[in-house]
N, C-alpha and C positions, 0 to 999 in steps of 0.2 A: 356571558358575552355582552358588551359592550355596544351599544346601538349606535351608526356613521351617523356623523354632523357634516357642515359644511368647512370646520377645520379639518375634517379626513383629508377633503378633495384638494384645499387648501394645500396641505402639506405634500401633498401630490405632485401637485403644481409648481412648487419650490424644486420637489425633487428632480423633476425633468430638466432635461438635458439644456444647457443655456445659448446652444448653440441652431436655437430650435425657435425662435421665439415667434414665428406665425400660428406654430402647434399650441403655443402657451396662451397665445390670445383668443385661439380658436377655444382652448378649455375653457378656458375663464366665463365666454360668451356662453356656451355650452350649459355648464354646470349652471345657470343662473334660473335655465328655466326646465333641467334634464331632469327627466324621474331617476330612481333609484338603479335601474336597470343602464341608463346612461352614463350615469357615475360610476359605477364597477366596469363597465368598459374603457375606460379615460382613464380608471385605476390600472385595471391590465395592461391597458398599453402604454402605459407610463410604468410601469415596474413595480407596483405596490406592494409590499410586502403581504403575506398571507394574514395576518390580524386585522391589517385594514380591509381585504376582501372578504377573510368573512364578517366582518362589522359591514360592508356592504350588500351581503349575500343576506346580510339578518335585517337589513331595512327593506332590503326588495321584496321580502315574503312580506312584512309587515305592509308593506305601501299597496299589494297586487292584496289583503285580506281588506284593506281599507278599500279599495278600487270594488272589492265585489260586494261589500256591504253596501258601498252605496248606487250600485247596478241592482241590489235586491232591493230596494227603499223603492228606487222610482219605480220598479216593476211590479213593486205592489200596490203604491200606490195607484198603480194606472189598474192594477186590475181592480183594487176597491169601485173607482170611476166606471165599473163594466155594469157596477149595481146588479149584481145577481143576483134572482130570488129563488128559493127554496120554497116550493111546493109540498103540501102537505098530500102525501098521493094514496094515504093507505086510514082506513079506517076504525074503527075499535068496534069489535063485534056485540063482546060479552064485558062482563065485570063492571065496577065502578067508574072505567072510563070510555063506556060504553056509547058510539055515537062520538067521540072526539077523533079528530082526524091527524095525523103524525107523518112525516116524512122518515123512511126510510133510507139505510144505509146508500142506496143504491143512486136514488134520489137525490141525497147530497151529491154524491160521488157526480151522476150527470149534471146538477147545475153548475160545480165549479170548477168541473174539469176543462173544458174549452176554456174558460176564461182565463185559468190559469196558463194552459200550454201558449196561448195567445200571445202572453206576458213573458215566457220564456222560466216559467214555473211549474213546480210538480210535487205533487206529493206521494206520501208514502207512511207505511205504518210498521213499526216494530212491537213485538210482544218483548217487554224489559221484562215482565215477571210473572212467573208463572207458578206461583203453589197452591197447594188444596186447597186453602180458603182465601184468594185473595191472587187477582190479577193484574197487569197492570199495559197499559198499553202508551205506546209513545207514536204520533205521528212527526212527522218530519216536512218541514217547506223548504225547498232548496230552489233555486235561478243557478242559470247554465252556466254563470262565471264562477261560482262555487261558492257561496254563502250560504248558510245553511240555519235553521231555526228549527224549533221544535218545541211540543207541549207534551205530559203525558198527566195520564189521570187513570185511576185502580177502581178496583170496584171487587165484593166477591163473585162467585157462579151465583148464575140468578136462578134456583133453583125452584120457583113459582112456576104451576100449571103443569105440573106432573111429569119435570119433563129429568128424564136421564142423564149422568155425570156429562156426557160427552154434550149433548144440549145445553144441560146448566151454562157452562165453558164457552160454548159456543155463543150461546144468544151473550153473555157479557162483553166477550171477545168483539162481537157486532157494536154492540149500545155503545163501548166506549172507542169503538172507531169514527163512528157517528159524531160522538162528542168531540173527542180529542181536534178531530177534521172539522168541525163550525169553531171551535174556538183559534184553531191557528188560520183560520181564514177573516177570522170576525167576524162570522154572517147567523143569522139565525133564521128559522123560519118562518115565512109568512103566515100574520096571522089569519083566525078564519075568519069568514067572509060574514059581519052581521047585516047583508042587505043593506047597506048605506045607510044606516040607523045613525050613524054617527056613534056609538057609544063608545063609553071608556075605553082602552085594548086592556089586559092583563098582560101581564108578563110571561113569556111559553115557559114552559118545563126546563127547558134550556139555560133559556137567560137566568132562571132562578138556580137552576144549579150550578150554574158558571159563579153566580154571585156567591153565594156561603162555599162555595169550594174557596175560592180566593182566600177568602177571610177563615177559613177554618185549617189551611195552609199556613197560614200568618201568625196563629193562635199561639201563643206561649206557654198558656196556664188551662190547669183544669176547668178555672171558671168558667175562661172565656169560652172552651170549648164547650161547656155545658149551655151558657148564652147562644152560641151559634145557632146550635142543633134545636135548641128550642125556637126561634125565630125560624130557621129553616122550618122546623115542623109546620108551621101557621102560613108558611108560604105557601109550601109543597100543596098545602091543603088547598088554599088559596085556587091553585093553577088545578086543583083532581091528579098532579101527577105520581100515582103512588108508586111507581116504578123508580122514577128521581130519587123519590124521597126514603126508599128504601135500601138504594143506593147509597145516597148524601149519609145517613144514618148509621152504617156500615164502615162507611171511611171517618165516620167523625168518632163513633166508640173504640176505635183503632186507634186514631188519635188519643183518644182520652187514658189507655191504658200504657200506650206509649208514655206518656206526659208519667202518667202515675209509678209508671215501675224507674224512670229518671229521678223520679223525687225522692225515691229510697234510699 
């Protein structure tokens, strides 16, 4: 199908009646500054044959997907401008990251829910994939005019700390709704607090896995994918986040074997 110009309207405009010519200047004016939706009307009632109306039925939907894209733009925009932070609300009891403090699923969920409904935005999560060793989860951003965006990011069952199939599942299911939801908002969480020591910040767990996710996404070759995962390792290590990194490590060997059974 064939997308309307302003030769459509044109030939329109020829076709109409010659004994009409207020209606002709009225089009003329019309058409100069009518959306898509005013030109299939001026079509219709000027007689347009069915090929030009749906050549004008296929620019309306284009022009009302262009309208909502950029009704999502400013409404994100403005909600970036809400600057919302993400509180670290829950602490590490036991293990290696023992004494670090983490924001939870629920956490995210309250700091960027007002901001967003605010803006006339919402989010939402799908499970894309779900097999035994390997899940995958997709959140979705959508505004009320109907634009819609989405990230998703996999992970296996996280089967650390003794915990049962259905557990495993579940706490993944969690970690990567968590993720999925600070990456399609762009926010991450605030770091802790050093007493105004001024000192360096490190990078959270987050931003480190958002980063080698990208790039381990992008990878073409077994090398690079072998480069990734190594640099990730020294990060992960970097940040104590051994939950990330066991993660990252998971999606990247997947990758690597992926890569390798292509190459055969």
């Amino acid at each position: 199908m064939q997308t309307a110009t302003m030769a459509d309207i044109t030939e329109v405009e020829l076709a109409a009646p010659a004994a009409k010519p207020p209606a002709v200047q009225q089009t003329r004016a019309l058409a100069a500054s009518a959306t898509p939706a005013d030109l299939l009307r001026i079509a219709v009632e000027s007689g347009a044959d069915l090929d030009k109306l749906e050549r004008l039925m296929a620019l309306q939907t284009q022009w009302e997907a262009k309208e909502a894209k950029r009704a999502f733009d400013a409404a994100f925009s403005a909600f970036k401008a809400e600057a919302v932070t993400i509180l670290k609300g829950r602490k590490v009891t036991d293990g290696p990251l023992k004494g670090k403090s983490y924001a939870e699923l629920h956490d995210v969920v309250n700091a960027v829910t007002p901001a967003l409904s605010k803006h006339g935005l919402s989010s939402s999560w799908k499970l894309t994939m779900d097999e035994k060793d390997w899940m995958q989860v997709t959140c979705y951003l959508r505004h009320v005019n109907g634009h819609e965006e989405s990230v998703s990011m996999g992970g296996p069952p996280d089967a650390g700390g003794a915990k049962n199939a259905i557990q495993a599942r579940a706490s993944t299911k969690t970690y990567l709704e968590r993720y999925t939801l600070k990456a399609i908002t762009g926010l991450s969480e605030q770091m802790d607090d050093d007493d105004g020591n001024g000192k360096e910040q490190k990078p959270s767990g987050d931003e480190t896995f958002m980063k080698y996710e990208s790039q381990l996404v992008d990878a073409k070759t077994v090398d690079e994918v072998r480069r990734i995962r190594a640099l990730a390792g020294a990060a992960f290590e970097a940040v104590g986040d051994v939950k990330g990194w066991n993660q990252f490590k998971s999606m990247a060997d997947k990758k690597k074997t992926e890569l390798e059974r292509s190459a055969q």
